[in-house]
N, C-alpha and C positions, 0 to 999 in steps of 0.2 A: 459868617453867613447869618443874614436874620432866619427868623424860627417861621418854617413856614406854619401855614393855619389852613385850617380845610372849615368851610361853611358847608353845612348840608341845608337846603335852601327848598329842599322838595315840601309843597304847603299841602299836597294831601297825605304825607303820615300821620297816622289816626294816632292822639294820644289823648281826646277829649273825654272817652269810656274810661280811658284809664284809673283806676282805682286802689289804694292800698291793696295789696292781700291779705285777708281773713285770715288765710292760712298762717300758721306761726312754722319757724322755721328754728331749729335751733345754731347752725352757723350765722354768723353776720354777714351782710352784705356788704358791698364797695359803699362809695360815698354818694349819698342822696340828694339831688337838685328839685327844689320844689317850688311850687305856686301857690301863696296863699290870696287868693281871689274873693273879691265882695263886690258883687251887683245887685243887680235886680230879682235875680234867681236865688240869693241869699250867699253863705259863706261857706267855703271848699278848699279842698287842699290838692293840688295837681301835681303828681310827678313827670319829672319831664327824664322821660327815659327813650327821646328817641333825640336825632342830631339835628332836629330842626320842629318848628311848632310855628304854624300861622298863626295868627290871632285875630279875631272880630266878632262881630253881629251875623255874620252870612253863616250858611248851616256846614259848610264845603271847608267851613277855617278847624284845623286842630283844637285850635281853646275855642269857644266858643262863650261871647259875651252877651250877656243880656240888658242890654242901653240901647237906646236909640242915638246917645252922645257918641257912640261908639260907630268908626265907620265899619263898613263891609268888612275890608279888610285893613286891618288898623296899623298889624304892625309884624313882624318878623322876628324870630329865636331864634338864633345859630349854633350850634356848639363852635368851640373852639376849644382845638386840643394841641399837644407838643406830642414831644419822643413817649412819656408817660402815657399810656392809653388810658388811666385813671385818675390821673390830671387834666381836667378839664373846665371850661367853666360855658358863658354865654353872650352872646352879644344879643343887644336889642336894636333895632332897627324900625325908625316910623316909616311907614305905608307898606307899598307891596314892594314885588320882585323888579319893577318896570321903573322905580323911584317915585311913584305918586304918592306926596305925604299924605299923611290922614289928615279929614276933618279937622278936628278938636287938637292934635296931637298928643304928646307924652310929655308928663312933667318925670323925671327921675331925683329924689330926693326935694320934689318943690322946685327945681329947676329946669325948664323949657328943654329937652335934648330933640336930638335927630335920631342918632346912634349911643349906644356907651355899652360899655362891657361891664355886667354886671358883677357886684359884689356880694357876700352876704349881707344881709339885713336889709340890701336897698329896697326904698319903696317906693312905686310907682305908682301913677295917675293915669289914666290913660279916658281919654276924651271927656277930663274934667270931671268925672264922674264915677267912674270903677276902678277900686282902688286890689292894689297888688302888690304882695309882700316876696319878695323871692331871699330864699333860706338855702342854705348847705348845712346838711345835718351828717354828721361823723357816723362809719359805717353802723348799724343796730341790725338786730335780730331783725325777722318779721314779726315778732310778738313782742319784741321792743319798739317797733317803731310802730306794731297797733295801738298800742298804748300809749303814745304820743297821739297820734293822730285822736283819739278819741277825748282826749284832756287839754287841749288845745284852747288857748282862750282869744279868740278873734279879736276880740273888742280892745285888749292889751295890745296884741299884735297891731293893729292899726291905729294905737295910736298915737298923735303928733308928736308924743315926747321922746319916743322908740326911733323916729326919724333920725339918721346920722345927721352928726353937726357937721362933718366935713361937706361943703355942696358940690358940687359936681363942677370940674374947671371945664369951661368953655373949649380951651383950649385943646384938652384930651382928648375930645370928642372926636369921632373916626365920624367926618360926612362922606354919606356914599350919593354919589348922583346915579344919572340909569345907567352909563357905562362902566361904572364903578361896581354896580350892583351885578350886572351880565360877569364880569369879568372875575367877580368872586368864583364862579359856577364852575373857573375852570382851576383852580386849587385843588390843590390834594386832598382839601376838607370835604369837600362834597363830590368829589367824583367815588361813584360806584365801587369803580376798578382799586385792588391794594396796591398800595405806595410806600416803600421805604428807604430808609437812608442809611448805610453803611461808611464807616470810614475805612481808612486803609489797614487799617489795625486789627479789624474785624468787630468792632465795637457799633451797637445798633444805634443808633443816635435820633432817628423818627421813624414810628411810622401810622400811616391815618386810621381812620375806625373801620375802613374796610379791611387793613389788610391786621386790623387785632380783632377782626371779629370772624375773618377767614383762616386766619394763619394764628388761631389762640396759643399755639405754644412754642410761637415761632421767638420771642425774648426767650424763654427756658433754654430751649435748645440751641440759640445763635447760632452759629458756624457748622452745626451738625445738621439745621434744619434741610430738607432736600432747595429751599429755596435759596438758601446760602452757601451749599454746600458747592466747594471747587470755584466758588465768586471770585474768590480775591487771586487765583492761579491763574484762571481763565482772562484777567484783566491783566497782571504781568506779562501773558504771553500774544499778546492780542496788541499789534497794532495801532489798531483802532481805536476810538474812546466811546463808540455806538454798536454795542452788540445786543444779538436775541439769540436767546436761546428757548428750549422747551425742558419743560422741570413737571414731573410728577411726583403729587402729593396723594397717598393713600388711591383712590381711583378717581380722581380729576389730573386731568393735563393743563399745566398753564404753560404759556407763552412769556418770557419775561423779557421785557424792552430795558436793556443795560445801558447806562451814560457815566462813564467817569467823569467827574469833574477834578482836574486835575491842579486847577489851582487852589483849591481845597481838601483835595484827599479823600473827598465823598464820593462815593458810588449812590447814584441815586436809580430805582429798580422801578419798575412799571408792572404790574405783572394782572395778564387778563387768562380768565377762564375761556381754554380752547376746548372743554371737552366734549361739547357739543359737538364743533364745526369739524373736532379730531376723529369722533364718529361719524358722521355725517359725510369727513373724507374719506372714513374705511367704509363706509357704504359702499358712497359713491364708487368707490375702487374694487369694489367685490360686486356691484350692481354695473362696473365697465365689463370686470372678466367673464362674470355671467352672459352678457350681450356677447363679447369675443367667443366663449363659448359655443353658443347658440351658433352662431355664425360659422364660426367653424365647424363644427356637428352635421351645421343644415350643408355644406360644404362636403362632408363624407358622405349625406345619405343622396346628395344628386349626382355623386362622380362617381360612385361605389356603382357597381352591376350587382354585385353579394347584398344583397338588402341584411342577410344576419350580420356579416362582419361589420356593414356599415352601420347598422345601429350600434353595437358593442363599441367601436371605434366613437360613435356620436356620445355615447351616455359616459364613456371611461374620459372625454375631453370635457364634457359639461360636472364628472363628479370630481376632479382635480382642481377646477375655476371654483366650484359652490363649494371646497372644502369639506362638503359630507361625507362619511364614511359608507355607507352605500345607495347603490339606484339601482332599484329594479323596475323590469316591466311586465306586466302582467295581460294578457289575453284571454278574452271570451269564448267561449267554445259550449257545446251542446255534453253535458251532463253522458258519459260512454254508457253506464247505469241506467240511468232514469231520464234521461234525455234533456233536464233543466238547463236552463243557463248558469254554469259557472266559469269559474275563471281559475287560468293557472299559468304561472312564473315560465318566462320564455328567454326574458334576459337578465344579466344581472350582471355590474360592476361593483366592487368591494376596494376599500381603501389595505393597505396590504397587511395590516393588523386585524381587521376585522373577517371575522371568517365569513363561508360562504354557504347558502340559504338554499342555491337555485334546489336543489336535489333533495330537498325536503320534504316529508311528504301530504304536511298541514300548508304547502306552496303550490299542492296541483289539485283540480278534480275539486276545488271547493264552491260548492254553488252558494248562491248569494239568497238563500231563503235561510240559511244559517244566519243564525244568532248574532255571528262575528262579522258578519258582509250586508246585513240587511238593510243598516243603515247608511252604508258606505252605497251600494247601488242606486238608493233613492238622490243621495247626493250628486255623485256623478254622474248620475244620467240629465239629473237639470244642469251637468256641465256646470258644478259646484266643487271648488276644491277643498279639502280636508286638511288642515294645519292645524296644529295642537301637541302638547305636550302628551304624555302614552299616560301619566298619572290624571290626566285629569278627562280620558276617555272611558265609553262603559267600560266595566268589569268583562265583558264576556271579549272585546276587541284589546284591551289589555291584556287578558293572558295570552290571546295570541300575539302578540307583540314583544313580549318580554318573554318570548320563545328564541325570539331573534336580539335580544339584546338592546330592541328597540325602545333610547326613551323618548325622542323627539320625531314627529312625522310629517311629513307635506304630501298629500297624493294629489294629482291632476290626471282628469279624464282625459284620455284618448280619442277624438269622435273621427272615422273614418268616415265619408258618402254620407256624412249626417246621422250615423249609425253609432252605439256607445262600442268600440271594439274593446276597449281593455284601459289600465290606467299606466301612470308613472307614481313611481313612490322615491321620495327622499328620504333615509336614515340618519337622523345623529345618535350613536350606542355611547361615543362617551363622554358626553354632557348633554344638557339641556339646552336647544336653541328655540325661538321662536321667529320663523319667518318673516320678513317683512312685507307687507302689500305687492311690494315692485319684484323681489325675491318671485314672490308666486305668478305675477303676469310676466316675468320672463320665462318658468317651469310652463306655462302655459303655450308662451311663444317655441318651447325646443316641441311639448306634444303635438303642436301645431306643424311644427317640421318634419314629425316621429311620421303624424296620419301625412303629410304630402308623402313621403317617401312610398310607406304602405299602400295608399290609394297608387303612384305609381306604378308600383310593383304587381299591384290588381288588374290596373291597366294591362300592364304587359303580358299578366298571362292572360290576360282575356282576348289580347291581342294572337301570342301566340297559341293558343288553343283553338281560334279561330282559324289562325293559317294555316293547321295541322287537321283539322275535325269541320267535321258538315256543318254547318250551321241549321241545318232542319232535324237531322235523328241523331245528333253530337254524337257518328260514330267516325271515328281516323277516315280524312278523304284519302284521295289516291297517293297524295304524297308523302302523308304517313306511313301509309299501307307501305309504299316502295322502301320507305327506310328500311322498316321492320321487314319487310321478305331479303334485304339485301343483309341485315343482322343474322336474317336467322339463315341464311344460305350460307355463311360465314362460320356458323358456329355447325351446319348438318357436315359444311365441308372436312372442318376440322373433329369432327367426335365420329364422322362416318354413319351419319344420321339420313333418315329421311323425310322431307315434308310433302306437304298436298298446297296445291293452288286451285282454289274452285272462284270459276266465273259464274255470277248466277241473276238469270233476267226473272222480270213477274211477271208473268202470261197474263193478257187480259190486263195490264193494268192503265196503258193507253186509253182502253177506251171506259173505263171509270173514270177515270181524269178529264174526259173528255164531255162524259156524260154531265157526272156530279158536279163540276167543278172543280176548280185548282184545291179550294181546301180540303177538300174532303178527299182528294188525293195525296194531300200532305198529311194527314190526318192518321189515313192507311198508311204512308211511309215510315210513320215514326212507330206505328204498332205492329208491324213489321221487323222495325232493328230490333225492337222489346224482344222480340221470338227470337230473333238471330242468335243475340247475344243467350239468351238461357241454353239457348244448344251447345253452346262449345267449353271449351274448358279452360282453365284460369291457365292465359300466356298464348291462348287462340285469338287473332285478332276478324274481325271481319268488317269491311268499312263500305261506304257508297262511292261506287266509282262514280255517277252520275245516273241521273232519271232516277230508271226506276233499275239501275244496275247493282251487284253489290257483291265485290269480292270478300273472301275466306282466305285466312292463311291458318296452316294447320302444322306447327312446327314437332320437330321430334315423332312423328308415327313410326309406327310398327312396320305396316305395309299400306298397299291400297286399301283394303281390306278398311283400315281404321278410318279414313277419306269416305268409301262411301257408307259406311255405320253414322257420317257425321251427314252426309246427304242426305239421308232415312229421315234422320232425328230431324230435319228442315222441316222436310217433307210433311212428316203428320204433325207439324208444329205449326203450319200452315195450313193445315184442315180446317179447325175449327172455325169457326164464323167471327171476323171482326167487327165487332159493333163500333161503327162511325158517325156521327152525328144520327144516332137512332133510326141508322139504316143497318141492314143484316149483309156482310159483304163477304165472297168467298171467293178467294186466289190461291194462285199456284204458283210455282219456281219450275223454271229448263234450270238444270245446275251441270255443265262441265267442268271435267278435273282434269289436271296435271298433275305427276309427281316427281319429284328431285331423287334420284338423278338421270332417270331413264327418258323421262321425258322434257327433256334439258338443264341445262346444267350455269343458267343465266335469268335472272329476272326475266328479263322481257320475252325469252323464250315461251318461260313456264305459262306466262301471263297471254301469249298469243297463241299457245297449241290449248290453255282454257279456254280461250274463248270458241277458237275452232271446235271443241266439245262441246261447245252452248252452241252453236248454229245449228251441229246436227242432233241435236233435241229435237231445236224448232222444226227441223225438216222432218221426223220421227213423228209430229204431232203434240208438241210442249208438254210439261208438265212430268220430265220423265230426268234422268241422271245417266249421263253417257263418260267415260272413260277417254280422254285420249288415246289416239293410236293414230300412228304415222300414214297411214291410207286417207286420214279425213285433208291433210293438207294438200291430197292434189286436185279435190274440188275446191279446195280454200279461193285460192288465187283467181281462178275464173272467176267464182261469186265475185270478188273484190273489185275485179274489172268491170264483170256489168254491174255493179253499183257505184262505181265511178261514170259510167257512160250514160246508164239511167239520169243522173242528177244532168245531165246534158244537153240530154233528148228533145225535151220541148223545146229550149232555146236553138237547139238545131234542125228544131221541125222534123224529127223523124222518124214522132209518133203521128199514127193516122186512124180514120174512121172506117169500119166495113160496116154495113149493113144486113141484117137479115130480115126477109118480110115476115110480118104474120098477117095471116089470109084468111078468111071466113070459110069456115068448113060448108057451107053448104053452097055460097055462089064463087067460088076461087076467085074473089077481089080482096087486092092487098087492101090492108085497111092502116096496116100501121107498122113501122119499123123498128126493130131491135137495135140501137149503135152498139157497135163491140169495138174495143182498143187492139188496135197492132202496132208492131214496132220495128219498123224496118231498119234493122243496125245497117251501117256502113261495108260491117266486116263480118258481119255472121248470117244477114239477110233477116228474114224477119225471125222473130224472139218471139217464142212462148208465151200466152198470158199467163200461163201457168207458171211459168218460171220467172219472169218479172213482176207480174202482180204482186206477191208474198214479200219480195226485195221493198216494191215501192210500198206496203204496208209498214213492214219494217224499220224502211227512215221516214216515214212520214210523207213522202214525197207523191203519197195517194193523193191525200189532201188538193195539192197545185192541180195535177195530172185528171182527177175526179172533175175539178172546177173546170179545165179547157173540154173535158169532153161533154161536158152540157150544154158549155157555149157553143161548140162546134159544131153539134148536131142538133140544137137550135135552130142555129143561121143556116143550116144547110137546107133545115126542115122551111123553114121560111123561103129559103132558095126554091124550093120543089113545088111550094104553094104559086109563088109567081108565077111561074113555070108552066100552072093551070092544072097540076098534079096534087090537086085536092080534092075532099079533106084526106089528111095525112096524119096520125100521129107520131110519135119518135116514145120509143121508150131509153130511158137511160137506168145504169144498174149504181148502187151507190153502197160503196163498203161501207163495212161496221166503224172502221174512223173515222170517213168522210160523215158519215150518219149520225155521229154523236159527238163533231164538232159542235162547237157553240153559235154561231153563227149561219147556219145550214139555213134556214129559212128566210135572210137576207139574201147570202149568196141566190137561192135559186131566182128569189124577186129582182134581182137585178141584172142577172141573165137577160128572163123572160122582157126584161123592161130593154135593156141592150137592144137584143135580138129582134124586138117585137114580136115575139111570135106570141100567141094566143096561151092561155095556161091549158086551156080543154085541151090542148094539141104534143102536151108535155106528161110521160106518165113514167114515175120515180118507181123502179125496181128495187126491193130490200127485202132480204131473206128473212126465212122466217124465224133461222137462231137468232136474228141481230132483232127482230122486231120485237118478240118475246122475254128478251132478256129484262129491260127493263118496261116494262108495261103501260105505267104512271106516266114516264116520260115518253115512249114511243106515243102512248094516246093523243098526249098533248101537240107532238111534234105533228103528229100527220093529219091532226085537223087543223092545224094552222093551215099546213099545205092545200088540204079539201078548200077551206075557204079561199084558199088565194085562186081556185079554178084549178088545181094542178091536183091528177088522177094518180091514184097510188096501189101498189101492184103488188100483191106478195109473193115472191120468186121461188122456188124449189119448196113449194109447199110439202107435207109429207115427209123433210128428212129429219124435221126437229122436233118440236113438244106435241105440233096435230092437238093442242087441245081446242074443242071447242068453245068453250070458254074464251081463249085469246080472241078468238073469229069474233064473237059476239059485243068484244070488247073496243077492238081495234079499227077506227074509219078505213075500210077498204074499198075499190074497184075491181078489183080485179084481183082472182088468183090462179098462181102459176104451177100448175101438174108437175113437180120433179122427172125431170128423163129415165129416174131408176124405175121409176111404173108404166113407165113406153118402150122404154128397150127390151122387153120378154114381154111385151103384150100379143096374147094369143087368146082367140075365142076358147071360154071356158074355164081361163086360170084364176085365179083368187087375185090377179091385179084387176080383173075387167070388174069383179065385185069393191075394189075398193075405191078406181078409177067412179065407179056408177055413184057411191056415196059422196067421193069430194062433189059431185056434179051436183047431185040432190041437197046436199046440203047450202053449195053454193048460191044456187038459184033461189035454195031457202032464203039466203042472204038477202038475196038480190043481188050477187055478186056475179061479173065477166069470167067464164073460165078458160084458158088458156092452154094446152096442150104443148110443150116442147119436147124436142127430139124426136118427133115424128119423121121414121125414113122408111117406111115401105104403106104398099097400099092396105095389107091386111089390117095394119093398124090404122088406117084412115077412117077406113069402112066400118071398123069396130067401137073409135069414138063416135061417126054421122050417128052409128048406131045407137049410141049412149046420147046422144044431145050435146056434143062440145062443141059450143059457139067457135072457139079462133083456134087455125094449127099453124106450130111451126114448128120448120124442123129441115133435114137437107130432101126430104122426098118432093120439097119444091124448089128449095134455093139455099146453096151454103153463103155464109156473110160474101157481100161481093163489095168491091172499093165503090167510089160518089157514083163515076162514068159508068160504068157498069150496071149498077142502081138503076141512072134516071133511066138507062134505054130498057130495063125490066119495067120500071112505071109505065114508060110511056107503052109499051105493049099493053101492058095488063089495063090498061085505061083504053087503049082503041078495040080488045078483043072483048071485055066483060061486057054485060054477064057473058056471053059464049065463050067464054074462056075456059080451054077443058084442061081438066091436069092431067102433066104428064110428070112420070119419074125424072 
């Protein structure tokens, strides 16, 4: 087998700097290849201590020549080496790498060459002009070959007599043309990668400069080296004659590309540096399981419902894939102390040597104004993550660190709803690792999975807290409530216990809501539960059943007794004044009770004999606390009925209008009607206003019933004008709901606009509690009414405030005598003196006074006597239906003025 040759061909190894060493050395060195050079630049000595050297005039060439005779690049040094890594010599080569000769060319010993492989002494020419002695000097010290170098006599050296006589045979000469040249590059000489040659013997027999300059003690050790080592077994048992294998030497992995050659007994070896691409594969394979991980994780915390076990399960899959010994996580919370923001350890996975931290007590309560956290919070919260080694962090984050054993760290922030909740930590205790870039954007990608899970989880209770609790005064809605009284009947059953159930309405609070507005009603509800809740005691629940309703459960009492100690405690908890948008506002509670087990022994029982104890409150006058007892439920049911039938009635037309006149005391001409509602049942005949008004108060159902009876005696009133039974006016009476609906001032304008009837001919009855109450707004409300032409009447003056002040305040027409100062009215009593004041003060006014319940003559004679403009009452006419009516009009219209009264 000829001896192969490796060229190393590469033209930018710098060896043109190159220079003796100064420095002396006392071992000798290997054997020294030199250049002794004379240009233009003067004379020099070059060691050629690399495996290739361009030469020329360009500045980019290794030697560098100063001629102009001199091309660019002129010419090419090789080394060439055998099996001996210090047996070596040089090949010269004219032009470049591409085969372009030089200019002037190369004379070698005086004769014309292309190529020749240099010897000692030879001397070269090169573009006719710069002349080059190349030497091989036997190994020397450095302070023996400084000492050459400096005694060195040029001018000997170059001259023509020193020339060898032998000249250079033509024949020897190696031409390389350009493919000649290309094909050098792929020799063992000049490739990068180490190449050697074994026989079968185990005897080393070549190998190139890479692999004696990678593998330096791979001769010493032959057959022992890891690159040779099991070669020649591995080749007896192998088939094949093209094998690789992987071989590690100290901490580089190579790859070696095996070829026996068997008709010579060589094993010839390839062998490249994998130990990049070797890491680069255990990345990549720790940066797959990372992502598998992840995935799997993100995998538990969406199937999981347990969000704890699901995370433990997520981070114990993600710390098995990262191979760290622990993960923990860590959560935000409010300082129990001092209320700061700290954070403390909530989860935690441990490799099964490494111990565990959760239960430590520098792991909870530690807020982040501390020393050890302070710089960690600024980081994470810019959603910056922390990787570093524990030695090369401050001193004050170190000791807490190497508490846990911690010497390598990775944290990443947690961001929930965009909010910093907490972070994740990776531990290495028993080495040093340093994370990689990709390492931390997949730790990034699991907290990323960490907060979806936790944001869903926030989700969900906000979900179900919502389906359980009010959304206006977040107290348990009804179906709370029924859980917890079905719990706690469960547990009075079993211990022999008893509870209370209280239904409880707010008096009055319709018609704030109605007045003020919806918020300011919501406003008062929520400061309201505030009071509820300080009344009871920790495991008393009380919720809103709806409106303005709101049950009590009162589990484990003593007796009734404790029930209503808890109804008191409502009671003056609800005195005080609640300030709501910088109004002064005062309510009350009806509150009925049940108790378990006398007064039933079933949710819905307890829940329906409470409420029956809240009706007869309101029937009582509100504002008071009544007891169940089995007698209230055999009024229950009737109520129930007619308020079922009530919501009916209009659509069954089977409410109707009466009529009462009011007459001028002094010529007995009607001047103007009172409408009253009646309600002729089906099956009971006509019904009470008295006992249906308070029902339709109660569902609202005033509201509808208020609006038909203005229309109705409107058109009617318009009917009586045509009729030729004018002028006429109609008074109508309007509750405190109807009154401080929002809308009351439209509704009436479109009555009167419906109807056509005139607004002078329309006069709005409202008592005087309802007008009083709110002042501000009653003012406003009933001058709108004045200006639209619509007369306005104060009803039952005398039974409420009577202050003058209100009088003076309030746009009036008319006001109306209460029947409690007419029904004992006798010449001489202290009503004829108080009756004389409303009159005087009225006409003060200038206001209409009005007299009802006037039914005998003494009292007639005794208001002419006083000055009352209008009476009404039954001593002329009780309400009578339309028919009825018109044929009273039409009399009272053909006999006035001679119209005399009679009883």
């Amino acid at each position: 087998m000829s001896e192969p040759f490796l060229y190393d061909i590469n033209p930018y190894t710098s060896a043109r700097h190159s220079e003796p060493q100064a420095e002396a050395s006392l071992s000798p060195k290997g054997v020294r290849h030199l250049l002794a050079v004379e240009d233009g630049e003067g004379q020099r000595l070059l060691p050629l201590e690399s495996t290739s050297h361009s030469i020329g005039r360009d500045s980019t060439n290794s030697i560098v020549l100063k001629s102009k005779a001199v091309s660019r690049q002129h010419a090419l040094l090789l080394r060439v080496t055998s099996a001996d890594p210090n047996n070596y010599g040089f090949l010269i080569i004219d032009g470049n790498l591409q085969g372009k000769r030089s200019t002037n060319g190369i004379k070698v010993n005086g004769q014309r060459s292309y190529s020749h492989r240099l010897k000692h002494g030879d001397q070269l020419l090169l573009g006719n002009h710069v002349k080059v002695r190349y030497l091989i000097l036997p190994a020397l010290t450095d302070e023996a070959f400084l000492s050459y170098s400096q005694t060195i006599d040029y001018t000997e050296l170059f001259a023509e007599s020193n020339i060898p006589i032998a000249p250079v045979s033509s024949s020897a000469e190696e031409q390389f043309d350009e493919a000649s040249l290309v094909r050098l590059a792929s020799f063992p000489e000049i490739i990068p990668s180490p190449i050697f040659e074994v026989n079968i013997h185990g005897d080393l027999t070549y190998l190139n400069p890479a692999a004696a300059q990678i593998f330096p003690d791979l001769t010493q050790q032959g057959m022992a080296h890891p690159m040779l080592d099991g070669l020649l077994s591995l080749i007896r048992q192998s088939e094949s004659h093209i094998l690789v294998r992987e071989a590690a030497v100290e901490d580089k992995v190579f790859e070696q590309s095996i070829h026996y050659i068997s008709e010579s007994d060589l094993i010839r070896c390839c062998v490249f540096d994998i130990t990049e691409r070797k890491r680069a594969e255990s990345e990549l394979r720790k940066h797959d399981r990372l992502l598998q991980s992840v995935a799997k994780a993100t995998t538990h915390l969406l199937a999981n419902v347990g969000y704890d076990s699901a995370i433990n399960e997520a981070i114990a899959t993600l710390g098995a894939a990262a191979l760290v010994d622990r993960i923990c996580i860590s959560m935000n919370h409010a300082h129990p102390g001092t209320g700061e923001i700290s954070t403390s350890m909530r989860f935690e996975w441990t490799h099964e040597s490494i111990p565990s931290i959760l239960r430590h007590n520098h792991r909870h309560n530690q807020p982040y104004s501390g020393a050890h956290l302070r710089r960690w919070y600024h980081l994470l919260t810019d959603e910056t993550a922390i990787s570093d080694l524990t030695r090369n962090l401050p001193e004050s984050e170190q000791s807490l660190l190497l508490q846990d054993c911690v010497l390598s760290l990775l944290v990443v922030p947690i961001i929930v709803n965009s909010k910093f909740w907490g972070f994740i930590e990776l531990h290495q205790c028993t080495t040093e690792y340093v994370w990689s870039s990709q390492e931390e954007s997949i730790i990034f990608a699991m907290a990323a999975s960490i907060s979806a899970a936790l944001q869903r989880q926030q989700t969900e209770e906000i979900i179900h807290h919502q389906a359980f609790h009010d959304a206006l005064t977040n107290l348990p809605n009804r179906i709370l409530f029924n859980d917890r009284l079905d719990f706690a009947l469960a547990s009075a059953r079993r211990n022999g216990q008893n509870l209370a159930v209280m239904f409880m309405d707010l008096d009055r609070f319709k018609t704030i809501n109605d007045t003020l507005g919806h918020s300011v009603g919501d406003a008062l509800l929520q400061e309201v539960a505030h009071r509820l809740q300080d009344c009871l005691r920790e495991g008393d629940t009380v919720a809103r059943w709806g409106g303005d309703e709101f049950t009590v459960l009162l589990p484990q009492i003593r007796d009734v007794e404790d029930a209503s100690q808890t109804a008191y405690r409502i009671h003056d908890a609800l005195k005080a004044p609640f300030n709501v948008n910088d109004r002064e506002l005062y309510i009350d509670a009806s509150i009925g009770i049940s108790v378990y087990p006398q007064d039933g022994k079933v949710a819905e029982l307890l829940l329906q004999n409470a409420d029956v104890a809240l009706y007869r409150c309101k029937d009582q006058g509100r504002g008071s606390v009544q007891h169940y007892a089995p007698a209230m439920n055999s009024e229950a049911p009737e109520l129930f009925a007619l308020e079922n039938s009530l919501r009916h009635a209009l659509e069954r037309q089977e409410l109707l209008l009466y009529y009462q006149p009011k007459v001028d005391a002094s010529t007995g001409q009607i001047i103007g009607l009172e409408a009253l509602i009646r309600w002729e049942h089906p099956e009971l005949g006509l019904v009470s206003p008295a006992t249906f008004i308070p029902l339709a108060e109660e569902t609202g159902l005033i509201v509808e019933i208020g609006t038909w009876v203005m229309q109705t005696a409107c058109a009617q009133t318009v009917a009586w004008h045509q009729a030729g039974l004018a002028p006429l006016s109609v008074a109508v009476n309007l509750s405190a709901r109807q009154f401080f609906q929002p809308d009351l001032v439209n509704v009436v304008a479109q009555v009167l606009e419906q109807t056509q009837l005139e607004p002078r001919f329309l006069e709005l009855e409202v008592t005087e509690s309802t007008a009083v109450k709110y002042v501000d707004f009653t003012q406003g409300l009933l001058r709108q009414m004045q200006d639209m032409g619509v007369h306005i009447a104060m009803d039952d003056f005398g039974t409420g405030y009577s202050s003058l002040n209100y009088l003076k305040q309030l746009p009036l027409n008319t006001l109306k005598i209460d029947r409690s100062f007419i029904c004992d009215l006798k010449p001489n009593s202290k009503d004829v003196e108080i009756i004389k004041a409303v009159i005087s003060l009225a006409q003060g006014l200038d206001l209409t006074v009005v007299a009802e319940g006037v039914d005998s003559e003494v009292q007639l004679e005794i208001l002419r006597s006083l000055n009352c403009n209008i009476i009404q009452g039954y001593l002329f006419s009780r309400p009578l239906a339309v028919e009825q009516m018109t044929a009273m009009l039409e009399t009272n219209r053909r006999n006035c003025p001679a119209y005399q009264l009679t009883a």
